[in-house]
C-alpha positions, 0 to 999 in steps of 0.5 A: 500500500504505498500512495504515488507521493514525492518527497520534498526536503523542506527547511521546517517540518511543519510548512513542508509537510503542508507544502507536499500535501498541496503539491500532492494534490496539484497545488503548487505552494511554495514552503515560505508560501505556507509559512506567510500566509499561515503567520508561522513567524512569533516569538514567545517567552514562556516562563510558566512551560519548561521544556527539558527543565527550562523556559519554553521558547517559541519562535513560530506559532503554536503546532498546527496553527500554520495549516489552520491559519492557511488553510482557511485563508486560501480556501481550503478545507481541513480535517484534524483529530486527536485521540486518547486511543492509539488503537483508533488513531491507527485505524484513522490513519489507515483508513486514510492510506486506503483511500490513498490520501497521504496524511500529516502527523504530530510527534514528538522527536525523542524517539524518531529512530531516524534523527541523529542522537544530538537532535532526538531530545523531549519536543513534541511539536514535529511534523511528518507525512506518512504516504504508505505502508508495507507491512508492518513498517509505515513510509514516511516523508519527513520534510526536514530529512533528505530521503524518505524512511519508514517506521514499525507500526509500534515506533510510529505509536511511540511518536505519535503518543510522547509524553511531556509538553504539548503531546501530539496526542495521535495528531492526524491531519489533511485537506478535504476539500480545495477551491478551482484556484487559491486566493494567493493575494487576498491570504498574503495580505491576511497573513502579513497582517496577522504576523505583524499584530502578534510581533507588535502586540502589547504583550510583555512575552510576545513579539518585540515586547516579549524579545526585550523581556528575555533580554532582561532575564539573560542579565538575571540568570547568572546571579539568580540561577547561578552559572550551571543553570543560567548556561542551561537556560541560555543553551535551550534558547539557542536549541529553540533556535537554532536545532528545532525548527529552523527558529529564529534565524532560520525563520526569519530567512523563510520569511523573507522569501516570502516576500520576496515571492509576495512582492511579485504576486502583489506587485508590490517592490516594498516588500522586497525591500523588506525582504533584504531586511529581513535576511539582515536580521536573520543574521543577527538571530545567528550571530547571537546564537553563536555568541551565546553557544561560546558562553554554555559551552565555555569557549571563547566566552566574554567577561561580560558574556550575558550582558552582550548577548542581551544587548544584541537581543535588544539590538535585534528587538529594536530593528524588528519593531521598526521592520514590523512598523513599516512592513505594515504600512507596506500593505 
């Protein structure tokens, strides 16, 4: 049972599982394409959820928002499910491959058997398409992967049932339904929108506001916490970034591909302006995960090591605040 479906390496698991399953069915949509339209890019710092024993942070928006937010902004209609039975979600997921229709699931990576040991920790926020089955061993298209693989029936459950932070919970996804054509301009417009709203909310943890916040508690950590725990909490930072998801650098060159590509379908030269822009501050993402890297790991570590890196966080704070500004006035 194995469904005619072609894999594509994507940067970011979630925008290119949804990107494969509309090129699958004939669309066919970029994954920066999915990941704007759906308003993919965000940060948050959240104190109160550890996520191997340290504050979570997110650079994208909640698992399963993209597809959501994209879908319904071009048109499309979706089927999601969760289960509390691995014996029904099996059967969904079955069901599915049946009926040839390749699906996109939540898992979580600690026990993917495929991933590298350094990259298999406690997240459950990853996503796969699985287009078949032969056997007893599912084949599965792992969009951030450069080949396709395949997981037994009782690995795939272990994934798809992990424990901790935001369990998958046996997530299933797909598209049910599509339109004759996509409304790409009107779903840009809604997404650009949608993405400056939260980089610019007035929240103290979210977007701007929420980059400045965590600035400030790098400077506290040290003292607060102590050396061991304050290099903990500073390595998840650059973890979230930079090995989970493509995070804040990589997002944000995602992003402005984006607009590159939107600047075009809208006719709009500003947003390729921004664009460049946007790939600067992407450096910046970099530069300061290598700074803070050298401190955790204690090469090449500056005296005054926390307090450079929080100024490069306000430093990368001040320039998306005027970027967000003025990417809304472009549209």
């Amino acid at each position: 049972m194995q469904i005619n479906f072609t894999h594509h390496q994507s940067a970011h698991c979630e925008n290119g599982v949804v990107s494969n399953l509309m090129k699958h069915h004939g669309f066919n949509v970029s994954e920066p394409m999915v990941f704007g339209i759906g308003s993919g890019l965000l940060f948050c710092y959240i104190p109160f959820l550890k996520v191997n024993h340290a504050p979570a942070i997110s650079y994208r928006a909640m698992p399963g928002f993209i597809f959501k937010r994209f879908a319904k902004r071009v048109g499309i209609k979706i089927e999601r499910e969760k289960f509390k039975d691995p014996k029904k979600a099996k059967a969904r997921l079955d069901e599915n491959l049946q009926k040839n229709n390749p699906v996109g699931l939540q898992v979580g990576v600690y026990n993917l058997v495929y991933f590298p040991d350094e990259y298999r920790f406690h997240f459950n926020a990853h996503n796969l398409v699985v287009y078949g089955k032969e056997e007893d061993k599912y084949l599965i298209s792992d969009p951030v992967m450069e080949t396709v693989t395949t997981l037994t029936e009782n690995q795939l459950e272990k994934v798809r049932f992990a424990k901790g932070a935001l369990p998958p919970k046996g997530h299933i996804y797909y598209p049910t339904d599509f339109p004759k054509e996509l409304d790409l301009e009107r779903a840009i417009v809604k997404g650009i929108k949608h993405t400056c709203k939260d980089m610019l909310a007035p929240i103290p943890i979210i977007g701007v506001k929420g980059i400045r916040y965590t600035a400030k508690q790098i400077r506290k950590w040290p003292i607060k916490l102590g050396t061991k725990k304050a290099n903990h909490y500073l390595g998840q930072i650059v973890r979230m970034q930079e090995e989970i998801g493509t995070g804040g650098g990589g997002f944000r060159y995602i992003f402005a591909a984006f607009l590159q590509e939107s600047s075009k379908v809208l006719n709009n030269p500003k947003l390729a302006e921004l664009s460049k822009e946007m790939t600067q501050i992407g450096d910046l993402w970099r530069d300061f995960a290598v700074d803070a890297s050298r401190i955790y790991k204690n090469r090449g570590a500056k005296a005054d090591g926390y307090n450079d890196v929080a100024k490069q966080l306000e430093t990368i704070a001040d320039k998306e605040e005027v970027f967000f500004k003025a990417l809304k006035k472009a549209i």
